[in-house]
C-alpha positions in Angstrom: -18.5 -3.1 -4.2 -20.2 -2.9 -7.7 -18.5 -0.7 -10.2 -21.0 1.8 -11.8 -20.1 2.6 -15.4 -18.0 5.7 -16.2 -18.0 8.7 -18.7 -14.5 8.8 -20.7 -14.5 12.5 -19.3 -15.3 10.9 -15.3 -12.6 8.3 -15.8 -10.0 11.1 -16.5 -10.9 13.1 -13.5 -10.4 9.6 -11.5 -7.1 8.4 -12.9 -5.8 12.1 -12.4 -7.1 12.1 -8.2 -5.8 8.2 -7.9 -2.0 9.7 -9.7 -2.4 12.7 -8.1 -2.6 10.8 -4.7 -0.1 8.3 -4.9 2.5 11.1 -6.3 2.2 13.6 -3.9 0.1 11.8 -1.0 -3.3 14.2 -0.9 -6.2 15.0 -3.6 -5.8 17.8 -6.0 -7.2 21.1 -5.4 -10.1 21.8 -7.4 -8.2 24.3 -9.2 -5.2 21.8 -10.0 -7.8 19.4 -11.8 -9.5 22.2 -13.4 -5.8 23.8 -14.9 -4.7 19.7 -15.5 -7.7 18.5 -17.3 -8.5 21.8 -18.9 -11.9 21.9 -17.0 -13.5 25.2 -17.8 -14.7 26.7 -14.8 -15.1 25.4 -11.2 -19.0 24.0 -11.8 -17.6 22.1 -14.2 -15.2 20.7 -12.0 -18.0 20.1 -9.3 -19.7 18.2 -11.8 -17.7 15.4 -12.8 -16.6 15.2 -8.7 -20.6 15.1 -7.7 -21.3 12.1 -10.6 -18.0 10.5 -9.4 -19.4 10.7 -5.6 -22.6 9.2 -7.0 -21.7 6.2 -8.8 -19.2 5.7 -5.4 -16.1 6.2 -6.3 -15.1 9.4 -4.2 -16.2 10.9 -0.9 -16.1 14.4 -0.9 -16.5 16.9 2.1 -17.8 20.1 1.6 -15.9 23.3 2.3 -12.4 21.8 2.0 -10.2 22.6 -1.4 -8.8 19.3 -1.2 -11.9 17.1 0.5 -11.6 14.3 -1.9 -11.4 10.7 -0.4 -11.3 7.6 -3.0 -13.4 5.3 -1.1 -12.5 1.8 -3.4 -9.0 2.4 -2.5 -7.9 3.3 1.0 -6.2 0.5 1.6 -2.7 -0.9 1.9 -0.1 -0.4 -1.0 0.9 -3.7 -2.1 3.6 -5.4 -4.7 1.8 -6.7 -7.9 4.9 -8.5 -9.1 4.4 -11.5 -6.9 1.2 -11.8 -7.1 -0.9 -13.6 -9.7 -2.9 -12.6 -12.7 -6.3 -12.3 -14.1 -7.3 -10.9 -17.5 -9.6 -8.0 -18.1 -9.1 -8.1 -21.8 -8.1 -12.0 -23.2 -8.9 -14.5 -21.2 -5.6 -15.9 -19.6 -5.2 -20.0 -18.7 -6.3 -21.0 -15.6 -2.8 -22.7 -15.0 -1.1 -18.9 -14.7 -3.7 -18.5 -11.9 -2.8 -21.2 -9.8 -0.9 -19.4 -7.1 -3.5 -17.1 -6.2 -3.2 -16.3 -2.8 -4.9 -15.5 0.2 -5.6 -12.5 2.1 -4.3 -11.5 5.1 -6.4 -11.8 8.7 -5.6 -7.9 8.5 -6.6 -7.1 5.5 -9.6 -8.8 5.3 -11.1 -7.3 7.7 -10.8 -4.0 5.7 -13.1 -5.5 3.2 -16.8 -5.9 3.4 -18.0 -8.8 2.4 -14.6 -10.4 3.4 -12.3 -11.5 0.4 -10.7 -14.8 -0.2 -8.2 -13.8 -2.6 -6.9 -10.6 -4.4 -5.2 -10.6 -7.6 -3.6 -8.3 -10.1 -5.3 -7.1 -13.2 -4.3 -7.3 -16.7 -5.7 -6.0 -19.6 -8.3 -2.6 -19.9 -11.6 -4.7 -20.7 -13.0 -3.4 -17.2 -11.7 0.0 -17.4 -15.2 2.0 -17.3 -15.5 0.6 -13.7 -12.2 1.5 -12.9 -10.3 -2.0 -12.8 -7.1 -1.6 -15.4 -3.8 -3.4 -15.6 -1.8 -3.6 -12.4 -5.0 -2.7 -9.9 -5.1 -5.1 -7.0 -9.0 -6.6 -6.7 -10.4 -8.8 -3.6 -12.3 -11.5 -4.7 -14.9 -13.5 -2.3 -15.3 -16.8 -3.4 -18.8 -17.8 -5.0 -20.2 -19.9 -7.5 -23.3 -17.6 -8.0 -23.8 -13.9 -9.0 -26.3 -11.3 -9.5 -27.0 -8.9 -12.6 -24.2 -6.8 -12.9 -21.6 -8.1 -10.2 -18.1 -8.3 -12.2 -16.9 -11.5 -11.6 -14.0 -14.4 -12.1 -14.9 -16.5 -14.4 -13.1 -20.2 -15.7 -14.3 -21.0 -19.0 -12.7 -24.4 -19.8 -8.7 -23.6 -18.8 -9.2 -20.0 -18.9 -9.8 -17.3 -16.5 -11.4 -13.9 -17.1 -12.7 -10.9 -15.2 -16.0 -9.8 -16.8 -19.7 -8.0 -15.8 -22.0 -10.9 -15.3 -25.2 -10.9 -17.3 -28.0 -13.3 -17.8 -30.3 -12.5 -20.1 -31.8 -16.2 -20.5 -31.9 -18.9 -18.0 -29.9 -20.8 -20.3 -27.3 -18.4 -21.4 -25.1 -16.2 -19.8 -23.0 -13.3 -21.0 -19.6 -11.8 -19.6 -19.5 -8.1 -20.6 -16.7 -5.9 -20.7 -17.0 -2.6 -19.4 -14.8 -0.2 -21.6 -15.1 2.3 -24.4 -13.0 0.2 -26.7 -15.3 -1.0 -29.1 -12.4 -4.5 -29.8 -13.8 -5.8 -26.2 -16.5 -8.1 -27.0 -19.2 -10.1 -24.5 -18.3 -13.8 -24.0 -21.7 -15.7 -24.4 -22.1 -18.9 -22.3 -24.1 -21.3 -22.7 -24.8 -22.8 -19.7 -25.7 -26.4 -20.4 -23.4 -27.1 -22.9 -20.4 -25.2 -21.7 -17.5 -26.4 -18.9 -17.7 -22.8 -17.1 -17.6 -21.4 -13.3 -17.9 -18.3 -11.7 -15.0 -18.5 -9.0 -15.6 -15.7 -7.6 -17.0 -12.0 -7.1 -15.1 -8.5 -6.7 -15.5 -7.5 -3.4 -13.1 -4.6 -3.5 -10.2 -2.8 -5.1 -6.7 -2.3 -3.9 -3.9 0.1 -5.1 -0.9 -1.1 -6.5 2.4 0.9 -6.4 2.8 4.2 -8.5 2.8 3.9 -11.8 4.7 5.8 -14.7 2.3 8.7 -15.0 2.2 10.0 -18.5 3.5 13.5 -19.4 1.2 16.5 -18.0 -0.2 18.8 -20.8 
């Protein structure tokens, strides 16, 4: 699954149908996002749902209030506490990362291409593609990548989750994807440099509720 960049405006709509979900265990209506987020009218509404559906984040089914699947996300609820960590924000050392752990027979079959490994996030450096602190991500292990797959990276005894770039055959660059204008691309060279890709996102998970701030 390759994260397509979001608006500010689309991620708000997605973080309040992911809360929305895990609070009360169904979408929102269209008129509860449209009163929550302050949404005009009901087109404009239908907008942000239709770009969210395009760049593949939702499923939505015509003719039902509440016809709103998250397709990066139906699967199992798991406990992040336990599990280990790679940074979407400061790279974190690679010796944190040691206990990553495997999936499970059943839950890799949920996952197309099958995952390796899943992880927690931490940090908001991938937050336009919808991968923030405490999300669960599968990772299939790889050494190579295409343009624009968001990866694991080592770089020396660090570990980071970034969008993989190459924009010369000797360079590559790791790109956040966030609105923060602190997140910087990390710029490889790839001769000189002890670097890896480990591996590739493959999917995203959903981690237990988290404290939802205070509606308006």
């Amino acid at each position: 699954m390759r994260g397509r960049e979001l608006t500010e405006r689309q991620q708000e709509v997605l973080d309040h149908i992911r809360e929305h979900i895990r609070k009360w265990g169904v979408p929102p209506s269209r008129t509860e996002l449209s009163r929550t987020l302050k949404l005009v009218s009901g087109s404009a509404v239908a907008y942000h749902l239709q770009a969210l559906e395009r760049k593949g984040w939702i499923q939505l089914y015509p003719g039902m209030d509440r016809g709103i699947q998250l397709l990066r996300e139906g699967t199992p609820v798991f406990d992040p506490d336990h599990l280990p960590e790679v940074a979407a924000g400061t790279p974190i050392l690679a010796d944190e990362s040691k206990a990553i752990l495997r999936v499970p027979d059943e839950l890799s079959r949920q996952i197309h291409p099958q995952a390796d490994f899943y992880v927690v996030v931490r940090g908001d450096s991938m937050s336009s593609v919808g991968y923030r602190t405490g999300d669960i991500i599968a990772i299939k292990r790889t050494p190579d990548a295409v343009e624009g797959d968001v990866v694991m990276v080592r770089i020396g005894a660090e570990i980071t989750l970034k969008c993989f770039h190459r924009p010369a055959e000797d360079r590559v660059e790791l790109k956040p994807c966030s609105s923060n204008p602190e997140h910087r691309p990390i710029v490889i060279d790839k001769e000189t440099e002890d670097w890896e890709i480990v591996g590739v996102v493959v999917g995203a998970m959903i981690g237990p509720p988290r404290q939802s701030s205070p509606g308006p």
